[in-house]
Structures are given as C-alpha cells and as structure tokens.
N, C-alpha and C positions, 0 to 999 in steps of 0.2 A: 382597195385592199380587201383582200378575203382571207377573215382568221378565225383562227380554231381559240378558244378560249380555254384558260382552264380549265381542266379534270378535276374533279375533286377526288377522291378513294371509293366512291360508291354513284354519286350522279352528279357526275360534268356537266358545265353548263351548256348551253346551244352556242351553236354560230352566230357571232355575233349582230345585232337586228340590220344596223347598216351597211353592215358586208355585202356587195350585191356579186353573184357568182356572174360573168360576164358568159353571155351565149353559146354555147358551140357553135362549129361550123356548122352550116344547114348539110354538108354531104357527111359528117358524120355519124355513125351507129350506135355510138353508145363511149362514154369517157370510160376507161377502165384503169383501176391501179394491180400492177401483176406485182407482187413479192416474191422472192426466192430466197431458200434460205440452203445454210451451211453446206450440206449436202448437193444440193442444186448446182450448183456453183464451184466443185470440190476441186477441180481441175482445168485447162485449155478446152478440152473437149466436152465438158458439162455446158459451159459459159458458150460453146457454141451451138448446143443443145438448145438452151436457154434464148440465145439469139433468135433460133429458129420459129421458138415460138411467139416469141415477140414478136416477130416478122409474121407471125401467120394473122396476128390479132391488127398488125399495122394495116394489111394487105385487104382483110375486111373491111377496112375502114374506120375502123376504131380510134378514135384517138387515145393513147395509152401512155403513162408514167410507169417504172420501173422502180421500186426498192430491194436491195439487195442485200444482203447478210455477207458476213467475210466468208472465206473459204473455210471449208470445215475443219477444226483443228487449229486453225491462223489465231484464232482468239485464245487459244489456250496456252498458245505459245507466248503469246504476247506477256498477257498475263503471269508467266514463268517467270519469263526474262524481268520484270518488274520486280517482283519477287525474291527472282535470285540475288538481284541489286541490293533491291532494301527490302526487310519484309515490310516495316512500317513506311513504308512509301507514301508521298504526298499526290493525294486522290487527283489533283489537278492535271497532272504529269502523266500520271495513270491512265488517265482518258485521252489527253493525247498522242498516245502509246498505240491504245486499244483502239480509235478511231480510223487510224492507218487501215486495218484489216478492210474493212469496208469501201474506205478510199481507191485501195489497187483495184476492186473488183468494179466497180462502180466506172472506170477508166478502161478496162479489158473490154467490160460488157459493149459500152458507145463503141469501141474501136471491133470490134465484133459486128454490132448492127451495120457502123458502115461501109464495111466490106462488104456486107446486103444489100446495098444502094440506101440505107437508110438514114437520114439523118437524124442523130442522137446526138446528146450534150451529157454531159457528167454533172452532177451536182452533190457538193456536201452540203450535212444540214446548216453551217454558217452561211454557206450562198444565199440559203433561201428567203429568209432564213429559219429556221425550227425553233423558235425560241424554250426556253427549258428553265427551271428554276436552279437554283443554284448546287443541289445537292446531288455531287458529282460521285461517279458511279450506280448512281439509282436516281436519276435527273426524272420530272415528271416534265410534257410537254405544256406550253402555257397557253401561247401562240403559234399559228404558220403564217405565213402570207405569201398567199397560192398564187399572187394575180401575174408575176411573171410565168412560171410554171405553164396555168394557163394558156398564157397568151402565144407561148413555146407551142403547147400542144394543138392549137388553133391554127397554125400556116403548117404542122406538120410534122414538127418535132419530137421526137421521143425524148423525156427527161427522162434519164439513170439517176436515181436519188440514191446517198448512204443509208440504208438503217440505222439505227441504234446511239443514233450520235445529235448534238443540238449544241444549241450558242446560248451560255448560260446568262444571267444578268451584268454579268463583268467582262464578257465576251470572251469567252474563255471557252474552250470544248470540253461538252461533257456528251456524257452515254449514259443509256437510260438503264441499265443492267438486263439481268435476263428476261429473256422475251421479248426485248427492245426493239428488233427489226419489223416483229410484227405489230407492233405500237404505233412504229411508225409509220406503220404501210394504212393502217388504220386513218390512223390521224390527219395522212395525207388526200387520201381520201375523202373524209370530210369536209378538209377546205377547200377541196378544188369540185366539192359537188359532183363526187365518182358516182358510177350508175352501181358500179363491182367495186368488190375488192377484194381479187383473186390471190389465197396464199397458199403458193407452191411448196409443199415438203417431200417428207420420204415416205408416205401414210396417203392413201388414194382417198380419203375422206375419214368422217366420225361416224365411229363403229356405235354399237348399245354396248360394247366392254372391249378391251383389250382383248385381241384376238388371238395375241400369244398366248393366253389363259384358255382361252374360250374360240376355239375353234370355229364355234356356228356363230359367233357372234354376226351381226347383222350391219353394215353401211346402212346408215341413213340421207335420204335425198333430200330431207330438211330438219333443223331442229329450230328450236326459238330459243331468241336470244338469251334468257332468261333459264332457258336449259345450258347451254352451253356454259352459260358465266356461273351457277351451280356445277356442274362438272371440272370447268377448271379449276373452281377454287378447291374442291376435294380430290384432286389427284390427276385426273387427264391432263395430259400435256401437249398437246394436240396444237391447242392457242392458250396463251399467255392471258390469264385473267384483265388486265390492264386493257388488252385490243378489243374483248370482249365487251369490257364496259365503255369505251369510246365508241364502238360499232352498236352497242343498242341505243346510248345517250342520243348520239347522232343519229342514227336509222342509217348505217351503212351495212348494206346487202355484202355479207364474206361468202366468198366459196373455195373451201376449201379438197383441195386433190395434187394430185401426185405431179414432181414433174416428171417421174421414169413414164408416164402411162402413153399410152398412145393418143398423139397431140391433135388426133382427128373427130377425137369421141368426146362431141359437145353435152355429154348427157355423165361426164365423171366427175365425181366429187361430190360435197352434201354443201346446201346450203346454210346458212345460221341467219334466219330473218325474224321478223315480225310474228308475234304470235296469229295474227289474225290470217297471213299467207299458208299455214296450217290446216287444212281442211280435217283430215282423220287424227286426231291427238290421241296419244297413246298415254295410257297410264301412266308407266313409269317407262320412261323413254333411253336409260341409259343407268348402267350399273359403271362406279369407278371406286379405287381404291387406292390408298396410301399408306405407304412403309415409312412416311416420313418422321411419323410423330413419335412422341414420350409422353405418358401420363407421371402426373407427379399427383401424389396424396400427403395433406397435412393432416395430422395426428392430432385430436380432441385441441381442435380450436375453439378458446373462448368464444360461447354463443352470445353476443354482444354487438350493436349496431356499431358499425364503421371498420371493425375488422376486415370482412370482403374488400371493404375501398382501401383498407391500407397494404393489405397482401396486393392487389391489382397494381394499385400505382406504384408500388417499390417495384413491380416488375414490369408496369408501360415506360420508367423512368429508365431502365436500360434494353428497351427495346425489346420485349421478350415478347412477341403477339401471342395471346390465350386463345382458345379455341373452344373445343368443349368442355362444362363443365356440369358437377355433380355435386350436390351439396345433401349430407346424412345427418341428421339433427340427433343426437344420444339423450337418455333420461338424464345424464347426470350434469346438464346443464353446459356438455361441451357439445362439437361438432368435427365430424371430417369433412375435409374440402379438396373434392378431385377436379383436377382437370388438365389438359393439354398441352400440350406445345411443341415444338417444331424441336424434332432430335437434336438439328444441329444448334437450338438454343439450352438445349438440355444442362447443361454445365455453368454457363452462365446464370441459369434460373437457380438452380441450387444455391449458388453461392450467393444470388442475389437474399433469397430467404434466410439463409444462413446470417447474415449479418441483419436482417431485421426481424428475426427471432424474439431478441427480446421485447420489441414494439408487440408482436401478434402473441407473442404466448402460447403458440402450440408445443406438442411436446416432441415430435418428431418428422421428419421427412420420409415418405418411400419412393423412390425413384422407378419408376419401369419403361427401358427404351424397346421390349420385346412387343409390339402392340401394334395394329396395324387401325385403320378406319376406312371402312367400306360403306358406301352412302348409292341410294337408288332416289334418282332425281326423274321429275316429271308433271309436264302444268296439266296432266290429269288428275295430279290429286286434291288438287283444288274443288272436283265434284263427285270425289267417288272415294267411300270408305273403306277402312279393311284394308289399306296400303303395310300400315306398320304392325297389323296383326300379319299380315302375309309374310313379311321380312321377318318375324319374332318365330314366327311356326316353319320358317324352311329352315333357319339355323339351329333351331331345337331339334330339329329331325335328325341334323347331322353332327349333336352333339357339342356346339359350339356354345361357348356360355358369352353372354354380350355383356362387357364393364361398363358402359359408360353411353348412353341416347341422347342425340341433339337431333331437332327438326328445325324445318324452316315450312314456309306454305307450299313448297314442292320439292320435300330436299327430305327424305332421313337416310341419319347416321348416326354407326354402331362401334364403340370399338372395343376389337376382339385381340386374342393373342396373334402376335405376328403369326403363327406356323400354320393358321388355318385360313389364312386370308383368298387363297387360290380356294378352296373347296367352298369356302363361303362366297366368291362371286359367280360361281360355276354354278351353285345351287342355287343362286336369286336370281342368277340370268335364267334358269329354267323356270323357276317360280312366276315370274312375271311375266311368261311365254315370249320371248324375247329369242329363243332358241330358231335361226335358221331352219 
C-alpha cells in the first residue's frame, strides 16, 4: 500500500516509512500527474483538446494519471441548485451534489482517450480511495493508496481521477472546497511517486505580478517552493495554498502552464521546486496583492496581560482567521489594537467583538473594508538588506501612506487604501527591477 499521510495546515508529514512505491516499467520515461482545471475542460471540444495532450505525454512513453476539475461553471450551478432548495443545507448532500461535476468529466475524458486507442479507466476519489477527514465541504486529504493506480499505470493504463472530491471517515463523499482539484492533483502525485506534476490552467505560467496590472510583468521558469506558498497565501491565485504546501512537504516538482498553449513547446510554463534547483535567486522574486481584506481597530484597550488572548480567541472560537496585526501602546495606560481579516469575515468579526466587549473593555470599534495588501516575496531576502526600505521609499514616492507591516523571513507586507493598490504594485514591480 502507498499512502499519503496527513497534512497538517503548515508541515504534512512524509509518506509514510513502510509504503514502498512499486517500480515503473523499465520502458518508461518519467510517471506524470497532468490536472486540468474548469476552463480546460469547459466543453466536448476542450476535453478533446485535453485528450490530445494526454495522448501526446502517452505516446512518449510516459506513464501518466489524469485529475480533472468539473466543467467550468458546472460547480456553480451545483451549488445554486443546493441553495435554491435549502440555504441551510446539510454539507453531507452538499458534496454529493458537488462531486457529480467532476464525475461527468472524468467519464468524457477515458471515453475520449479511447477513441485514441488509448486505454483509460475513470476513477472517483471513493475508488481509490482518497481518504479525507470528515469536515465536509473543506475536507483536508489523510490518506491515498496509489498501489492500484500504480499498478494501472504500469501494463499501460491511463487513470482519469476526480478532483476535489474524497471518502470521508463514515464513508460518505466529501470535497475538499476551493482549490481542491489542485490538492488533489498534488496529493496524488505523492503517493504514486510522480516525477511531475503538471497543472493545466488558463495562465501560461507565474508571472513576478499580475500582468493585467503590470503589463512587463515577467514569467518565471522557476520559483521555490517557498515563494510560491508566500504568494499564494497573499493573493495570487495561480495554485491554491493547500497544493503548495503538499508539493513542498513532499518534494513534488509542479509545472505549471497553459492548456490554450501550443502542446509542442516542451519549454512553457514555470516550474515551483526546490530551492537549491534555483541557481540565480532573485531578491524579490514576485510582487502580489489583495482586495480581500478588512482591517478592524479597537479603541483604548485596557493595557493588561490576557487581553490579546481574550480578543483572539472570541474570534478563532467563530472562525474568523487574523492576519496582520498592529499593536499602539497610549500614555494613558490604554492601547489600540489593529489588525486583519478576511472581508467576507468582516461582519461576523464585528459582532463577534460586540458581544465580548464587556470581557475586553475597549471603547470602540472602527471598521475599514476600503484596504488592500500588497506583499513583495523572495528567498533573496534572506541575504540582502534594504528589502523593506526599498518598498517604504517606492510607496512614499507615490504618495501612498502604509497602515499596517507584517514580515516573514522572505515575505513583506503592507496595507494600504484599496484605491491605490494597482499604482502601488506597478511602482514595486519597477522598484525591484522586475520590469520586462
């Protein structure tokens, strides 16, 4: 048996010691996992698109697995129709509503190959089975057990796996929420000891910024792990933080590119590997931004141990994840306490405070959803100073005033008023020489 263990939220454990990954064939090249997501997949004629390239990686020699994502849109619909039923809907029902999408396409795609002479099988994550914990609609993956899979792709088989989708503790389908195709495409990968793990979007690779913004922004041929999983969690969307962290835990090599691109050009898309596969490291290797957030300020908080921990946990007790934070100490024996959170927990956080007011004792709230955060990530800053004096001095230039600084050991971030967010990443992308 070959499983994927546990994730934990920041460092999954390894494969586990006795799992032994059984051989490939000696004729061939390389195991690959190919993902395609919504887009990819949007129609008959995408899926035979798609076909084709499967067939190209077949005809190499490759032994290769497929995960697929639903049709684009199919999930949304799903999700409506739930909705429309019941809003409070039971999450269980829910998932296998939602799991459907991926079911149909996973079933086109095999019946696609084999019009190619290829032999394909369809698989959902209950076949395999994907094991997941139990918390449906945002299911985290526990275990895989690849050795069928495997042994499929070993006399020649192509596996079509589902995305997004797992066999919970009670055997029950669940889905892993957003991003979850690429989680799985990850995941699967690890257990099956992929060499790749190739995820097909609508984006030819990772840019140094949104190129809608930033016109010269730059593709990159490789980033490290550890850049990307700092990018995703401040705002690129590129890959799902979740795949990120399973692909660095594990060491599985992502390459990410387009599947509109032309299927001949072995040299498109950027890798996300190992920092040490990096030969020229760049300072700051990538500028991203986010609209998503709301800063919330509490008003002369008594300055007194346990405070912090009581505001925090009235608001990890309904879910509300904090972000940045900001803490102003006053002569007069109070404090203000700024910090973060996710817009659309914006309203929840309020009333959460609101009703523990009289524990914490501040005197007021101020809300601001008008705020954006823009962060310049990169494992050259690990040996080279003048990082966040460069960021402080390009946004001063252009009249931007910064609320609120969080770093990490390759990560700062700023946050500013929503309305200047584009001029502010358009001015660090030049700062950092990152300019095309």
């Amino acid at each position: 048996m070959c499983a994927l263990t546990q994730p934990g939220a920041i460092m999954p454990n390894a494969i586990v010691p006795d799992a032994t990954i059984p051989e490939r064939h000696p004729a061939a090249m390389a195991r690959i996992v190919m993902k395609f997501g919504g887009t990819s997949v949007a129609d008959l004629d995408r899926i035979r698109i798609v076909a084709d390239r499967v067939a190209r990686e077949v005809e190499a020699g490759h032994e290769v697995a497929v995960v697929t994502s639903a049709m684009a849109g199919a999930t949304n619909q799903l999700v409506a129709w739930c909705q429309a039923l019941a809003p409070l809907h039971d999450a269980r029902e829910y998932d296998v509503v939602l799991a459907t999408g991926e079911q149909a396409v996973t079933g086109l795609l095999a019946i696609a190959l084999q019009t190619r002479g290829i032999e394909a099988r369809s698989w959902q994550g209950w076949q395999i089975p994907i094991r997941t914990d139990g918390a449906h609609g945002r299911a985290r993956i526990t275990a895989i057990d690849g050795a069928e899979i495997i042994r499929r792709m070993q006399i020649g088989q192509v596996a079509v796996v589902s995305g997004f989708q797992g066999l919970g503790p009670d055997n029950r389908v669940t889905t892993l929420g957003r991003g979850g195709s690429d989680t799985s495409a990850v995941a699967l990968a690890a257990a099956i000891g992929a060499d790749r793990c190739d995820i097909y979007t609508d984006v030819d690779g990772i840019y140094t910024t949104d190129p809608r913004i930033v016109p010269r922004a730059r593709k990159l041929d490789r980033i490290a792990y550890e850049e990307m999983l700092e990018l995703a969690s401040v705002g690129a969307k590129v890959l799902h933080t979740r795949s990120v962290e399973l692909a660095m835990n594990h060491r599985v090599r992502v390459r990410v590119l387009s599947s509109f691109a032309d299927a001949s050009d072995d040299n498109q898309g950027t890798l996300v590997v190992d920092e040490d596969e990096i030969v020229e490291k760049q300072i700051v290797s990538g500028i991203a931004y986010s609209r998503d957030e709301a800063k919330i300020t509490l008003r002369q908080v008594p300055d007194r141990p346990g405070i912090a921990a009581a505001i925090f946990t009235a608001l990890a007790a309904h879910h509300v994840n904090i972000d940045m934070i900001v803490q102003n100490i006053s002569a007069d024996g109070s404090t203000d306490l700024t910090f973060t959170v996710g817009r659309a927990d914006l309203a929840r956080a309020r009333a959460t405070l609101a009703e523990a007011q009289p524990q914490i004792g501040y005197l007021e709230i101020v809300a601001d959803a008008n705020v954006a955060k823009i962060s310049v990530v990169g494992t050259g800053m690990r040996s080279h100073a003048g990082v966040a004096n460069t960021m402080f001095r390009a946004l001063a230039d252009k009249a931007i005033n910064i609320q609120v600084i969080s770093t990490s050991e390759i990560k700062v971030s700023v946050l500013i008023a929503a309305d200047y967010a584009e001029l502010a990443v358009r001015a660090l992308h030049t700062a950092y020489g990152l300019d095309a």
